[in-house]
C-alpha positions as CSV (number, residue, x, y, z in Angstrom):
1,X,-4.7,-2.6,9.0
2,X,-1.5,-1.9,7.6
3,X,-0.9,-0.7,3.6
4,X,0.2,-4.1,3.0
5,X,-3.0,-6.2,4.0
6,X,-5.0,-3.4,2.3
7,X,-3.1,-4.2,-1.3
8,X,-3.6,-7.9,-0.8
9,X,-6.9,-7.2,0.5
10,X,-8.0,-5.6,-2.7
11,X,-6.1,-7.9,-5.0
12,X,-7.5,-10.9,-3.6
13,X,-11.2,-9.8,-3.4
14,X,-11.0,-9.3,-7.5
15,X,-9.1,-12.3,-8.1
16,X,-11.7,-14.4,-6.3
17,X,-14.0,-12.7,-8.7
18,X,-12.4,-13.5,-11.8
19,X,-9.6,-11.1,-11.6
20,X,-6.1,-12.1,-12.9
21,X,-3.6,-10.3,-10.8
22,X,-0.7,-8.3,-13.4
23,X,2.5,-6.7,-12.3
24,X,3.1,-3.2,-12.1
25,X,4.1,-1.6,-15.4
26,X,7.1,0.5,-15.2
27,X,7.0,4.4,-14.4
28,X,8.8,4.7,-17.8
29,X,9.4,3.4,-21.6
30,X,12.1,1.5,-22.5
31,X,14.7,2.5,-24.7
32,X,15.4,4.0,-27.0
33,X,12.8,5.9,-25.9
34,X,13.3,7.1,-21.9
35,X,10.3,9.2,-21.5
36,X,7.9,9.3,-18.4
37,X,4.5,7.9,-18.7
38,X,2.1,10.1,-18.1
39,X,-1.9,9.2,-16.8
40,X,-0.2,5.6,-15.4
41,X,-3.1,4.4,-13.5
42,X,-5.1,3.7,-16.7
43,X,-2.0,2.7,-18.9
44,X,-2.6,-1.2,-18.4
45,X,-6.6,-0.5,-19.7
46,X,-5.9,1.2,-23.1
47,X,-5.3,-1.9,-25.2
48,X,-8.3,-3.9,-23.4
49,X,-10.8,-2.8,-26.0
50,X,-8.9,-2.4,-28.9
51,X,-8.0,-6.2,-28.2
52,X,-3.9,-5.8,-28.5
53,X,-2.9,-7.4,-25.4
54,X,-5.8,-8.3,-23.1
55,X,-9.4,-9.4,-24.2
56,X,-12.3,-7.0,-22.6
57,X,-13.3,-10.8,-21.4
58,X,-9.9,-10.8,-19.7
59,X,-10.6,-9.0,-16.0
60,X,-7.0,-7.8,-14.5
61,X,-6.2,-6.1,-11.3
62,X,-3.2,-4.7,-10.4
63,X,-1.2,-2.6,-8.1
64,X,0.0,0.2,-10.1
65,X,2.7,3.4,-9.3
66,X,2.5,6.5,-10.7
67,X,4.3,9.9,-10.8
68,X,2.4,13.3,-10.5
69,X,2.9,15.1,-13.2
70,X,2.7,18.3,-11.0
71,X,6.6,18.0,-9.8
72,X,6.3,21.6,-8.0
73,X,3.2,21.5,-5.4
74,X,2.6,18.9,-2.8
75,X,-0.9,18.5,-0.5
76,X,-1.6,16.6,2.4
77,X,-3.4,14.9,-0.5
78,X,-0.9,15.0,-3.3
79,X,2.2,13.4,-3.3
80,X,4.8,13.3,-6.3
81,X,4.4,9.5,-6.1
82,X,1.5,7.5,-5.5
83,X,0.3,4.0,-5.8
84,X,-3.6,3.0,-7.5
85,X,-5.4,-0.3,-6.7
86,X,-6.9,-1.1,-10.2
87,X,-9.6,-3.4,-11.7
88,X,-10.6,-3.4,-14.8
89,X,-12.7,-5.6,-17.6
90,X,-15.7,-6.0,-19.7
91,X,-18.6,-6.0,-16.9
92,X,-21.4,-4.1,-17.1
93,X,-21.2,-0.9,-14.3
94,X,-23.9,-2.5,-12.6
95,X,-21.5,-5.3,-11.5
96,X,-18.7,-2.7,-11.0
97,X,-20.4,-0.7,-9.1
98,X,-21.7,-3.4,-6.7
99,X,-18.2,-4.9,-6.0
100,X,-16.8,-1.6,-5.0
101,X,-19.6,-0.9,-2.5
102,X,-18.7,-4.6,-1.4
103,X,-15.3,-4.0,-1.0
104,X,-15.3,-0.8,0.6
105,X,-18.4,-1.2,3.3
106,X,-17.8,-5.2,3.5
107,X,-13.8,-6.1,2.9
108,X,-12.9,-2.1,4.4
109,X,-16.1,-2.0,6.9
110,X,-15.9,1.9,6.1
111,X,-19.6,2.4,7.6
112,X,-22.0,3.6,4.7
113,X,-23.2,6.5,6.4
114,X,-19.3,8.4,5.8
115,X,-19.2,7.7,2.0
116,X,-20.7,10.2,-0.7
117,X,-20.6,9.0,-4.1
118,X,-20.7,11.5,-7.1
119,X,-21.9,10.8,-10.9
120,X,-22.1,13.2,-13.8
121,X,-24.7,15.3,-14.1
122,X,-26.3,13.3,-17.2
123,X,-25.7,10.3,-16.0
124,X,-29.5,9.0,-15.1
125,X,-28.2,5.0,-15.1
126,X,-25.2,5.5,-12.7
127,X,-27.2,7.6,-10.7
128,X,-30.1,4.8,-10.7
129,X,-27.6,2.2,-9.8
130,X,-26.3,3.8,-6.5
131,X,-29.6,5.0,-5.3
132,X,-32.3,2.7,-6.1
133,X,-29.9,-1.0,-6.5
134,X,-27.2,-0.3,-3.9
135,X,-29.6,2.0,-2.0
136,X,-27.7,4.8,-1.0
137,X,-30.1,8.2,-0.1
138,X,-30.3,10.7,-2.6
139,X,-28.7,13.3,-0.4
140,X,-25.4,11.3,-0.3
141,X,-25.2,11.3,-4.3
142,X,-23.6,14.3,-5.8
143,X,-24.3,15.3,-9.5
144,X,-21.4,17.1,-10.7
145,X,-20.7,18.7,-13.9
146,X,-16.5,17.1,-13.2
147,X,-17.2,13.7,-13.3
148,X,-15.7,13.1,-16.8
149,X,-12.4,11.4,-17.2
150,X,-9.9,11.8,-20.0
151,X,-6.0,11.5,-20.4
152,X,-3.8,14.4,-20.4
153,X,-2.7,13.1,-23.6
154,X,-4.0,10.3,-25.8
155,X,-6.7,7.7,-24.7
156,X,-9.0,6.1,-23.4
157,X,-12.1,8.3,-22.0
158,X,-15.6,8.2,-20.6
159,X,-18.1,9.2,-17.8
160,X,-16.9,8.6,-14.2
161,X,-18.2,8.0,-10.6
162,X,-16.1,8.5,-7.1
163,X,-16.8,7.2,-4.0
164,X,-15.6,10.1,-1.5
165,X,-14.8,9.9,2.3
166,X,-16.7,12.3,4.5
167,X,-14.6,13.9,6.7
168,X,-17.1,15.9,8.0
169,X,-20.3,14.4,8.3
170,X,-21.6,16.9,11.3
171,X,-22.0,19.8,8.6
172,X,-25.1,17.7,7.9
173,X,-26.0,16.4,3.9
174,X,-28.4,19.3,2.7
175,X,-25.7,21.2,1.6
176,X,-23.7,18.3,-0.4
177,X,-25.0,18.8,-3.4
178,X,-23.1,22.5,-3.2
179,X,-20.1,21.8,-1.2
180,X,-17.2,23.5,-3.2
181,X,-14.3,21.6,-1.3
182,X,-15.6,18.5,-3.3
183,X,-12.0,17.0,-4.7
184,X,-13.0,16.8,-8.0
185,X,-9.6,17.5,-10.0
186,X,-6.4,18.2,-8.9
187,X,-5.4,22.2,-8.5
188,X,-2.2,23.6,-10.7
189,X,0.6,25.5,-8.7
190,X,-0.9,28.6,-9.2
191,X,-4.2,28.1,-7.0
192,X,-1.5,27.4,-3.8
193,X,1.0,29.9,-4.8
194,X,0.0,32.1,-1.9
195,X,1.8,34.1,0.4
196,X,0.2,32.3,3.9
197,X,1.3,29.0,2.6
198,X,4.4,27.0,4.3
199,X,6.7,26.1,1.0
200,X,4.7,23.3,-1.0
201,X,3.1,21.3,1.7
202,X,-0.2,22.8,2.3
203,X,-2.9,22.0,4.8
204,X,-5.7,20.5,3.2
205,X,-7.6,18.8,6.1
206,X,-10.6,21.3,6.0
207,X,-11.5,19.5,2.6
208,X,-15.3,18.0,3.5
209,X,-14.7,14.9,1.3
210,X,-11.5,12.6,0.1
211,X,-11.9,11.0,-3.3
212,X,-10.5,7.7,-3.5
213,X,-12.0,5.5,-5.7
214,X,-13.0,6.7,-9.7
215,X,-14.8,4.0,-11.3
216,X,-14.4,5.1,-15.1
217,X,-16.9,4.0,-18.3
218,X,-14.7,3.6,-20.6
219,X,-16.2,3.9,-24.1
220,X,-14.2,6.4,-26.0
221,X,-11.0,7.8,-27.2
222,X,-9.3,11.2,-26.7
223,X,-7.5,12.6,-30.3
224,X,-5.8,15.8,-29.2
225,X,-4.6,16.8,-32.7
226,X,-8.0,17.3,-33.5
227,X,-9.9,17.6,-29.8
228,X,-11.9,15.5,-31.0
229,X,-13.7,11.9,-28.9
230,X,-14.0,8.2,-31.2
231,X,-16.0,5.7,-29.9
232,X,-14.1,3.0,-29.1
233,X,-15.0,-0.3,-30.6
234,X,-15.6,-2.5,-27.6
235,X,-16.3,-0.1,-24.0
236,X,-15.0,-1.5,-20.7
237,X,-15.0,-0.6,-17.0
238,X,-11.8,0.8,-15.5
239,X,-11.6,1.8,-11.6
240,X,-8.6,3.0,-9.6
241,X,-8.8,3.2,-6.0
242,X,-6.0,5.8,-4.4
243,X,-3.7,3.5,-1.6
244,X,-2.7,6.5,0.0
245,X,-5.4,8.1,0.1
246,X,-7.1,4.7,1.7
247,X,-4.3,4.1,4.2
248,X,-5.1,7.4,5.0
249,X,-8.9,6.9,5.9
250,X,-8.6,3.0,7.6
251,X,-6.0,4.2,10.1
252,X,-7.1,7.4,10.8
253,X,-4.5,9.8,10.3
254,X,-4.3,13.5,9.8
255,X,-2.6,13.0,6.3
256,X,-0.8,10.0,4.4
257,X,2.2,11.5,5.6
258,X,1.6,9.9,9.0
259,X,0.5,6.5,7.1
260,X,3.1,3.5,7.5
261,X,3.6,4.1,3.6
262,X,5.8,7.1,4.0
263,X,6.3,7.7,8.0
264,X,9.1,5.2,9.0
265,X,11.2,7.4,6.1
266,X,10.2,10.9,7.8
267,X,11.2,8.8,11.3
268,X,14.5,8.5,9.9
269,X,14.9,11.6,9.0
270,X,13.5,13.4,12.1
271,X,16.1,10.7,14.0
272,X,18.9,12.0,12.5
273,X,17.9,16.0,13.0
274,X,17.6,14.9,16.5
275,X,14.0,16.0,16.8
276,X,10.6,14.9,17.4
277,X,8.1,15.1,14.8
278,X,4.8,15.1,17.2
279,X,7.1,18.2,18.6
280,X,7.8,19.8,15.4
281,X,6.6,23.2,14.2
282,X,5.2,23.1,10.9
283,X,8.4,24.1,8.6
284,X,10.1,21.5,10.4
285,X,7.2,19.0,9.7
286,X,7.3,20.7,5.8
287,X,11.1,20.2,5.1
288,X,10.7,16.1,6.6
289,X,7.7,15.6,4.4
290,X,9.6,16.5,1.5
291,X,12.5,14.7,2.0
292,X,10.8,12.1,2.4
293,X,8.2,12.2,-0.4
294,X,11.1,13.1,-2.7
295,X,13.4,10.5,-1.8
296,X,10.3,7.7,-2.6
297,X,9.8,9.1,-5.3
298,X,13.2,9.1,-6.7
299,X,13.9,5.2,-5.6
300,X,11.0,4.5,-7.5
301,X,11.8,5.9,-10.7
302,X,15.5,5.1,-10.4
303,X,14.6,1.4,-10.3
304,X,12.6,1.6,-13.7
305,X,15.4,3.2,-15.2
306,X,18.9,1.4,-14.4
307,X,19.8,-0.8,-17.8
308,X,22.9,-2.6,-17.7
309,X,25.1,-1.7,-20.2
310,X,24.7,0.9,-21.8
311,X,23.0,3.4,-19.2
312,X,21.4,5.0,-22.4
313,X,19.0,7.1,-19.6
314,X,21.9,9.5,-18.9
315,X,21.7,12.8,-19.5
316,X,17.8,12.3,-20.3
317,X,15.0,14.5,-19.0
318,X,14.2,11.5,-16.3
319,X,17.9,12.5,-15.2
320,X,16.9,16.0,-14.7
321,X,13.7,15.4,-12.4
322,X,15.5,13.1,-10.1
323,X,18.2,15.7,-9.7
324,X,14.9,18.3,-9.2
325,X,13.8,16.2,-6.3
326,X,17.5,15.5,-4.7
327,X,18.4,19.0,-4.9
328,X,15.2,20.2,-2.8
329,X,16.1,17.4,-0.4
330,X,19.1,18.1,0.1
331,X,18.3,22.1,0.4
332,X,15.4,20.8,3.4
333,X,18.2,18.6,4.9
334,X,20.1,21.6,5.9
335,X,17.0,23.5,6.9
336,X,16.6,20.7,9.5
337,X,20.4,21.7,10.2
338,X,21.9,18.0,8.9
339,X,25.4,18.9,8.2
340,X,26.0,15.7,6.3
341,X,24.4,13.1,3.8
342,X,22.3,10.1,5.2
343,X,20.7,9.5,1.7
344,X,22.1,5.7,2.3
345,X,19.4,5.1,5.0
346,X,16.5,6.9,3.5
347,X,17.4,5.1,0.3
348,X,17.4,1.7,2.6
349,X,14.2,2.7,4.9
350,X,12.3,3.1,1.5
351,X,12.9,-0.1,0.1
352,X,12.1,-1.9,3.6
353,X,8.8,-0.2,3.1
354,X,7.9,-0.8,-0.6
355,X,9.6,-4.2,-0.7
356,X,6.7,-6.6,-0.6
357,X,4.7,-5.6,-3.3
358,X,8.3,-4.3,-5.1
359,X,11.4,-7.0,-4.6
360,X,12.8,-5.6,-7.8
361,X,13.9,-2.4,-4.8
362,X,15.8,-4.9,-3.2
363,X,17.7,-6.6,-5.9
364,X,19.0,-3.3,-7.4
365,X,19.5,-1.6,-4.2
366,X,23.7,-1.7,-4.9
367,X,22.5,0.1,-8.1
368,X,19.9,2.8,-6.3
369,X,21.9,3.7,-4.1
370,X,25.3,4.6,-6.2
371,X,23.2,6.1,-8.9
372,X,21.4,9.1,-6.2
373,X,24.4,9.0,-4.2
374,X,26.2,10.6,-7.0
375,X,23.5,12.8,-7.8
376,X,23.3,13.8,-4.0
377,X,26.5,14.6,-3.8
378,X,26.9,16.8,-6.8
379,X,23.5,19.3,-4.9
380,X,25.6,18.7,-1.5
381,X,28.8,20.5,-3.5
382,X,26.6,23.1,-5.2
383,X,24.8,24.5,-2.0
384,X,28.2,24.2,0.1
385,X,30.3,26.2,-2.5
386,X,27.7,29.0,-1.7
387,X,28.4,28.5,1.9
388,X,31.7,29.0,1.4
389,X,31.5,32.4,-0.4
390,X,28.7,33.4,2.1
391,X,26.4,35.2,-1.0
392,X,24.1,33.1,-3.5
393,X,24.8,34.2,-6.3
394,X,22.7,35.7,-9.1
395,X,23.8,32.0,-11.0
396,X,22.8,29.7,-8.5
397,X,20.0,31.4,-7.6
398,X,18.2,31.1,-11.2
399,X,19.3,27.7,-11.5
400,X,17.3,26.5,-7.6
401,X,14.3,28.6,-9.1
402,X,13.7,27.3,-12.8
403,X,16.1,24.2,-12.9
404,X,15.4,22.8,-9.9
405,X,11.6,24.5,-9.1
406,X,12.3,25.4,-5.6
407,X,10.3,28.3,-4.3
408,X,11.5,31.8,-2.7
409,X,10.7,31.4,0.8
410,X,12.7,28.0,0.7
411,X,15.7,29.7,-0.6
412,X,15.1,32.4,1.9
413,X,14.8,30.6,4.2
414,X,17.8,28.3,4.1
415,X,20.0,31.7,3.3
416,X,18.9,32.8,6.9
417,X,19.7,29.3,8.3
418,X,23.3,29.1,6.9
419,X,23.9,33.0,7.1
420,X,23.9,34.4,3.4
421,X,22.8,37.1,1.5
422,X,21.3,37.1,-1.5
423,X,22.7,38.1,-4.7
424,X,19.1,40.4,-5.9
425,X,21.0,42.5,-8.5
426,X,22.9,39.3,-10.2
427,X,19.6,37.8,-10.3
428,X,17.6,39.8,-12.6
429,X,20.8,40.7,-15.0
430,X,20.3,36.7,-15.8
431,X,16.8,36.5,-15.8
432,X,14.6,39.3,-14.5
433,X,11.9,40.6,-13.7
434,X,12.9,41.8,-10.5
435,X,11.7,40.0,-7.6
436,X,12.9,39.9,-3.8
């Protein structure tokens, strides 16, 4: 089953159940006002209850992208941009609950005996739902203290329950209840920033269980001036299930690196290096997967932004992150010892991918293209100046580490690659402290 038949898959089993199917709402706001949305996945759900666009009686399903807000890490399990299967609407979590058991051991046929589902601790009606309705044993429900869901930011809020994927099923369920590789929230930069990790793609595999579907009660609202939670005048279910991390699971691969969401664009790129993936050491395999999670990413978000005339995004902080993600492609193109720009196909293998489900890719592909071009080319200018004076300077090497958050042993490691020292002293007169 390819990613394709398992969005229409999902799609259709909620439309046949009273689901209206809604596009996918842009990754950013419109002008004048170009900021990044943040918490995407439940962006379409806020005005359900408070009855300004949809009606809680109105059930909607859609297909919605999303960029992490972590720009600096990436996991076998966290990618900068990611796609959520949603459904939402006024049912009780009985009914909710019931449908995505349906269309996970029924529409999926994942087999019931590799899926753990956690609740919150307090939580004595969701926990009676799974185990004594849907029947699932008591050793395959986890209580956790994590299973609360709230924005970032402002909105909407409420108990949650996941449906995980056992990886592991051999290490036997008497121990579930205390597994601590349980993906309950995502981990900041600082829990990988370790010195046996390979650059920001770290191996994540030995994880016992992968989250991907957070069925949320929605029944309150997050005020961060005051940290404070409102009840919300009319509650509603909201569920997101993760298409990566899905893909992932039905085809059985190691990581949704090697699902057909994002491999054909890591084919290119390996064809072009002249080198075999299945062959590769891991820093090769490292410096492909970011290239091409980055460059997915950036199509994506460069789509959303391009308004005809005026370009009133310029120079805007959305600017800024797509040069972030160019720059570190382009600095792991010359690891993989590319001499030249081939953002033109990567650009073109991207849309191929993504074009079913977006034909907006398609139609401003003329526009993609010229627009990261241009900001490729500006990265490919910068790194090849330093070539050319054989030193990275104290200058350029502040602006790869805080403007354009790539790591030390990147840098290092692309200064070995193309022969240049590096400018230590110049460094810390700019910034400091003193690091090497």
């Amino acid at each position: 089953m390819n990613s394709n038949q398992i969005c229409q898959q999902f799609l259709s089993f909620y439309a046949a159940r009273g689901h209206q199917i809604l596009p996918t709402v842009p990754l950013v706001a419109k002008p004048p006002n170009l900021t990044l949305k943040s918490n995407l996945w439940t962006l379409p759900f806020d005005p359900i209850s408070l009855g300004h666009k949809y009606s809680p009686q109105n059930h909607s399903t859609i297909l919605q992208k999303h960029i992490s807000p972590n720009i600096t890490v990436l996991t076998q399990r966290h990618p900068t941009f990611f796609e959520m299967l949603c459904n939402w609407g006024d049912y009780s979590p009985q009914q909710a609950l019931t449908w995505a058991w349906e269309l996970c051991t029924e529409v999926y046929q994942l087999s019931p005996s590799r899926l753990v589902v956690s609740v919150a601790s307090d939580d004595t009606q969701t926990l009676g739902i799974w185990r004594d309705q849907i029947g699932i044993p008591q050793e395959r429900i986890i209580l956790s203290r994590w299973n609360f869901w709230r924005p970032r930011h402002h909105g909407h809020a409420g108990n949650s329950t996941r449906i995980h994927y056992d990886c592991y099923p051999e290490r036997g369920y008497e121990l579930a209840a205390s597994e601590e590789d349980i993906e309950f929230q995502s981990k900041g930069k600082e829990y990988y920033d370790h010195d046996d990790h390979l650059f920001y793609i770290l191996p994540e595999e030995n994880l016992r269980f992968l989250t991907f579907y957070t069925l949320v009660f929605m029944n309150l609202e997050y005020q961060p001036y005051v940290n404070k939670y409102l009840a919300l005048p009319s509650s509603y279910m909201a569920a997101g299930m993760d298409l990566e991390r899905l893909a992932t699971i039905l085809t059985g691969v190691s990581s949704f690196y090697e699902t057909d969401l994002i491999f054909p664009i890591i084919q290119t790129a390996a064809q072009v290096a002249g080198i075999d993936y299945y062959q590769s050491d891991n820093l090769t395999k490292a410096a492909l997967k970011v290239i091409a999670d980055h460059i997915r990413a950036a199509v994506h978000l460069s789509a959303d932004y391009i308004f005809k005339p005026p370009q009133r995004w310029l120079h805007t902080p959305i600017q800024k992150l797509t040069q972030i993600w160019l720059m570190r492609l382009v600095l792991h193109t010359q690891l993989l010892g590319i001499k030249q720009s081939f953002i033109d196909l990567l650009i073109a293998n991207t849309i191929s991918v993504a074009e079913e489900f977006y034909p907006h890719l398609r139609e401003q592909q003329t526009q993609i293209t010229a627009f990261l071009k241009q900001q490729e080319s500006y990265c490919w200018q910068l790194l090849q100046m330093e070539c050319q004076k054989g030193i990275i300077t104290g200058y350029l090497l502040a602006q790869l580490l805080v403007t354009y958050n790539c790591s030390i042993k990147e840098i290092k490691r692309w200064a070995i690659c193309q022969g240049l020292t590096i400018d230590w002293d110049g460094y810390n007169q700019i910034l400091g402290p003193e690091i090497d």
